[in-house]
C-alpha positions as CSV (number, residue, x, y, z in Angstrom):
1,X,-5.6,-62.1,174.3
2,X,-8.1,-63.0,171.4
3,X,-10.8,-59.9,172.1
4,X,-7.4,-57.7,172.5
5,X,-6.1,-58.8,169.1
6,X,-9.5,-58.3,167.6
7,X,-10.4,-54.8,169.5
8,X,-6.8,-53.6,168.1
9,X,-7.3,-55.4,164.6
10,X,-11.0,-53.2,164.4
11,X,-9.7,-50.0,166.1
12,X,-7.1,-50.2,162.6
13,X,-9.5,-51.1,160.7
14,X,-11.8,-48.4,161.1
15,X,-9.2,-46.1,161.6
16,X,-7.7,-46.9,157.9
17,X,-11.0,-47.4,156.3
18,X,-11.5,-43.5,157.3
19,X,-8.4,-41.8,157.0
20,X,-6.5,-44.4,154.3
21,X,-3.5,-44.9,156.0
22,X,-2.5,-47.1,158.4
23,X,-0.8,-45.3,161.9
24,X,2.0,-46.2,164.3
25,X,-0.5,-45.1,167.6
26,X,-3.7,-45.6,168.2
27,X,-5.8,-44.5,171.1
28,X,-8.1,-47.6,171.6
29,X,-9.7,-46.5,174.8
30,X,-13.3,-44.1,175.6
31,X,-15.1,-45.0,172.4
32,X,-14.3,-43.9,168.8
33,X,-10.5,-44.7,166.9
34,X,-8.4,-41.6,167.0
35,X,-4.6,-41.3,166.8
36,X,-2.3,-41.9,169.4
37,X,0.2,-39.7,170.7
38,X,3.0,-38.8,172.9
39,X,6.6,-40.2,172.4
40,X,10.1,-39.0,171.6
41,X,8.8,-38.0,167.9
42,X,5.7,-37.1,166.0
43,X,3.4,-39.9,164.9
44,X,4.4,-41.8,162.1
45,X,2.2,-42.7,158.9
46,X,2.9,-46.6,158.3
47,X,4.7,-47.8,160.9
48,X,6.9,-50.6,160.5
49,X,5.7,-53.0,163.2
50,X,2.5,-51.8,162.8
51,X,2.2,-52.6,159.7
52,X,3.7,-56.3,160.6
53,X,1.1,-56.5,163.5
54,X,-1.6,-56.0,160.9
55,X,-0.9,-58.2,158.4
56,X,-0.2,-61.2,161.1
57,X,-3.4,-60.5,162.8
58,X,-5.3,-60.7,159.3
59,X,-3.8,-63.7,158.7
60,X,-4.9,-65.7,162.0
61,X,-8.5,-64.0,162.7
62,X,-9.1,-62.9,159.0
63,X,-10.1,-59.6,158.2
64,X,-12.1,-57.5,160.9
């Protein structure tokens, strides 16, 4: 659970760090960060839990 939490945690990270914004989906697998996709709507900029998944995260392994 630890190297998922910090895979996801970096994946943001770099993600926000290049497009300065945080995302509700993220494709994490076959190499670089990209948004995610599919769903009942389009992809939302600052995503509630998201955003809550972030900040706890942070605040157990400290920033990525």
């Amino acid at each position: 659970g630890d190297e998922i939490a910090h895979n996801w945690l970096k994946t943001v990270n770099h993600f926000y760090q290049e497009h300065h914004k945080l995302i509700e989906k993220y494709h994490i697998s076959g190499g670089t960060p990209r948004e995610g996709g599919g769903g009942e709507y389009p992809l939302q900029d600052g995503f509630g839990w998201t955003n809550g998944v972030v900040r706890r995260l942070i605040g157990l392994y400290g920033e990525p």
